[in-house]
C-alpha positions as CSV (number, residue, x, y, z in Angstrom):
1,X,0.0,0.0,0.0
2,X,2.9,2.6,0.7
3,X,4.2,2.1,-3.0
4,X,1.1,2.5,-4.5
5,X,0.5,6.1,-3.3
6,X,4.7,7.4,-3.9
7,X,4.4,6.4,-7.2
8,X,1.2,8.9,-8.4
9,X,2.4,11.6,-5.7
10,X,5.9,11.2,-7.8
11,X,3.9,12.0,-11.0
12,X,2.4,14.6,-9.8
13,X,4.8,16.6,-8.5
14,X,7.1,15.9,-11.4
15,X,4.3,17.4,-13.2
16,X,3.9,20.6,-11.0
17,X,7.7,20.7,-11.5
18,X,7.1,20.6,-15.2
19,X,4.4,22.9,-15.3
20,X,6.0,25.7,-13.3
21,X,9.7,25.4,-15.8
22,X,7.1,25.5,-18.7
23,X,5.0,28.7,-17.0
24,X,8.0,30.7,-16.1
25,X,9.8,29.9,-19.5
26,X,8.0,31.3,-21.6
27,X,6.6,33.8,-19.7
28,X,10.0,35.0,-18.8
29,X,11.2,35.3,-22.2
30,X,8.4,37.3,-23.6
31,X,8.2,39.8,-20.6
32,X,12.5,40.1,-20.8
33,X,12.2,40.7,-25.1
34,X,12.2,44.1,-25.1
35,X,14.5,45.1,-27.5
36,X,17.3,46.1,-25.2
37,X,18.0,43.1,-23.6
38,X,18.3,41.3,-26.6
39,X,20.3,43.9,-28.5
40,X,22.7,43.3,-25.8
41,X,23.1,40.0,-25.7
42,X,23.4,39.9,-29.6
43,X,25.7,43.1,-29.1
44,X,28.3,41.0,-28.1
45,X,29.0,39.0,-31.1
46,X,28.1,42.1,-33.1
47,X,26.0,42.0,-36.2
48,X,27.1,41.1,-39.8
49,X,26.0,43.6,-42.2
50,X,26.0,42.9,-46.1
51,X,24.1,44.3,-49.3
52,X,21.7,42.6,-50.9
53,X,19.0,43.4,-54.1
54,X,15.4,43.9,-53.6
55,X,13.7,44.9,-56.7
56,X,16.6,44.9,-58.7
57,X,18.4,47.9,-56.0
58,X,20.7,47.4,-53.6
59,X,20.2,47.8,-49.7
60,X,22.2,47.0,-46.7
61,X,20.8,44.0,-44.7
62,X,21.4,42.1,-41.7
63,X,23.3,38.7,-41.5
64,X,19.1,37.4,-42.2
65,X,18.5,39.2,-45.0
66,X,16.3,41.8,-43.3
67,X,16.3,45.2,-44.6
68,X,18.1,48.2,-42.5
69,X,16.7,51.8,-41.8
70,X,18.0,54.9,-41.3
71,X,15.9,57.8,-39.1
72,X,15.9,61.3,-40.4
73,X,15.5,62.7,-37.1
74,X,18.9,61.2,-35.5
75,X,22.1,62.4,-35.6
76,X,25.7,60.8,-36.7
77,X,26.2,60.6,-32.4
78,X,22.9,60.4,-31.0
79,X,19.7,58.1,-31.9
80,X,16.3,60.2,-31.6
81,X,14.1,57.0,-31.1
82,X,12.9,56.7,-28.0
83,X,12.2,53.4,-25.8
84,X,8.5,53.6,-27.1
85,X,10.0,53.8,-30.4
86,X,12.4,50.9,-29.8
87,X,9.2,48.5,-29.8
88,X,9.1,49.2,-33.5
89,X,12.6,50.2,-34.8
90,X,15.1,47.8,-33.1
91,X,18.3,48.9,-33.0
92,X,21.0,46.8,-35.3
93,X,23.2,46.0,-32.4
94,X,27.3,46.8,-32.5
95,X,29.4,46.6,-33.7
96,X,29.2,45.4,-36.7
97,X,31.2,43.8,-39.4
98,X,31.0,44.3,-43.3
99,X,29.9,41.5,-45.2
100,X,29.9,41.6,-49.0
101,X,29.2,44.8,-50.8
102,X,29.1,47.0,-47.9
103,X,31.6,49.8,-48.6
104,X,30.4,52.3,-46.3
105,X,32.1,53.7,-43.2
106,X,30.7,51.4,-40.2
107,X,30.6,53.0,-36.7
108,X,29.1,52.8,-33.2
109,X,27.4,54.9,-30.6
110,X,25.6,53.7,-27.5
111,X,21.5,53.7,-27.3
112,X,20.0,53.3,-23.8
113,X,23.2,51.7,-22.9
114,X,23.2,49.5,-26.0
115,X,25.6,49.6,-28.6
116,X,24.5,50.3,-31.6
117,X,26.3,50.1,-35.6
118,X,26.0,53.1,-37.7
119,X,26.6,53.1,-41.6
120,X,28.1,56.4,-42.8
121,X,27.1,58.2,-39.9
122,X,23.5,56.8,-39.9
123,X,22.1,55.1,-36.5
124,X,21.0,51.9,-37.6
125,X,17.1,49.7,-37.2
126,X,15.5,46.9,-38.7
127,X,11.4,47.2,-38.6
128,X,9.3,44.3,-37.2
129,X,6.4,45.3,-40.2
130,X,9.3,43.7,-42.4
131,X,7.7,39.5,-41.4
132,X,10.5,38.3,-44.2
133,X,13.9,39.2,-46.2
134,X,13.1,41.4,-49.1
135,X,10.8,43.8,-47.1
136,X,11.3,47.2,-47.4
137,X,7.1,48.5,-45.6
138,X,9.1,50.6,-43.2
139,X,10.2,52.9,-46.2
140,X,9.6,56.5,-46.0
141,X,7.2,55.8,-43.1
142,X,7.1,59.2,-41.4
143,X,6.6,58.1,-37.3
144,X,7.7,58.3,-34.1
145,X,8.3,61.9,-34.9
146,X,10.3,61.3,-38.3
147,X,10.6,59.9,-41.6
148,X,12.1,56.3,-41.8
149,X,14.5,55.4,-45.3
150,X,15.7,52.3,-46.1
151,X,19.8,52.2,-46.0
152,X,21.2,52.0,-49.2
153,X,25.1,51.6,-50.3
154,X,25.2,55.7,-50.5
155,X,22.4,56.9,-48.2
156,X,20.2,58.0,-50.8
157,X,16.5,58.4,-49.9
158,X,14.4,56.4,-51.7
159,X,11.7,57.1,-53.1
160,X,8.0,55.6,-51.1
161,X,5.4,55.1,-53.5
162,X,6.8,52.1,-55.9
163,X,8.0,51.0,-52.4
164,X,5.3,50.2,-50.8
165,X,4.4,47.5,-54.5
166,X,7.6,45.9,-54.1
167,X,7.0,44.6,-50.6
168,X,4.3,43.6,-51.1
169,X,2.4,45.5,-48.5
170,X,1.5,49.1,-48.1
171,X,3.3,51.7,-46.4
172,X,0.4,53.3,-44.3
173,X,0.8,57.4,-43.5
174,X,3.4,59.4,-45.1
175,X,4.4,58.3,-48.3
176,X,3.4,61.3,-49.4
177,X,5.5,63.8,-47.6
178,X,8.9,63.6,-48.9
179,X,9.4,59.8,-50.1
180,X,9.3,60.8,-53.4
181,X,11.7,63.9,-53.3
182,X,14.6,61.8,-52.2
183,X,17.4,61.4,-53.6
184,X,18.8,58.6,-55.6
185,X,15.8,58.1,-58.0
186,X,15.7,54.3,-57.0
187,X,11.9,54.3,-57.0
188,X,11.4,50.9,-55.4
């Protein structure tokens, strides 16, 4: 009779053990993904940056393929987006390495106590609209207090309204007010 009731109470606590690693696992994880954290523990192997075509024009991308923004607002020292911001525009964390066809000058500065790589001057971001390589929705989005460009291998704007065709989604707010002045003449 003893070893008849260890055995379920065995079960069942390995199951309340099980249950509680499986609660605070996931839970933990979700709550500790704000972008800082894990810029900083990627930070420390740096991120790989290379070029790569969408739409027949060249951007700069991350190690997965994912495309890399520039904010008009920030400056060659200091990144204007703000920890609200950060939900949306994750930083590229530094430094980071050239891969192939990057030719630009890469750099770092510090965001929220976060190193983050620059490209010619430019505080880097990926944009969690972009679900898959070959995105490009976050272009010439004007938010968080600015307009948002895709980086290119010279910086030139480019321009919003053939941009928001190519990736295959639209690029809400905005694409009227200055993504079609830039520069560069791309006209994804």
């Amino acid at each position: 009779m003893r070893g008849k009731w260890w055995a379920p109470a065995g079960f069942a606590a390995a199951a309340l053990v099980l249950a509680a690693c499986g609660s605070s696992s996931p839970g933990s994880s979700s709550s500790a993904s704000s972008s800082a954290p894990s810029a900083a523990s990627s930070a420390a192997s740096g991120t790989t940056l290379k070029m790569t075509t969408f739409s027949g024009k060249k951007v700069l991308t991350n190690a997965q393929g994912m495309a890399v923004y520039w904010f008009a607002v920030d400056t060659s020292s200091k990144s204007n987006c703000s920890s609200s911001c950060l939900k949306f525009w994750p930083i590229v964390p530094g430094p980071a390495t050239a891969g192939s066809g990057v030719t630009g000058t890469l750099g770092v500065i510090t965001t929220n106590g976060v190193k983050q790589a620059t490209y010619d001057g430019h505080p880097l971001y990926t944009y969690v609209g972009d679900t898959a390589p070959g995105q490009v929705k976050g272009n010439a989005l004007n938010v968080s207090g600015g307009l948002w460009w895709v980086m290119t291998p010279n910086g030139a704007k480019v321009a919003a309204s053939s941009a928001a065709s190519s990736s295959g989604g639209s690029s809400s707010g905005g694409s009227s007010s200055g993504g079609s002045t830039g520069g560069g003449g791309y006209g994804y």
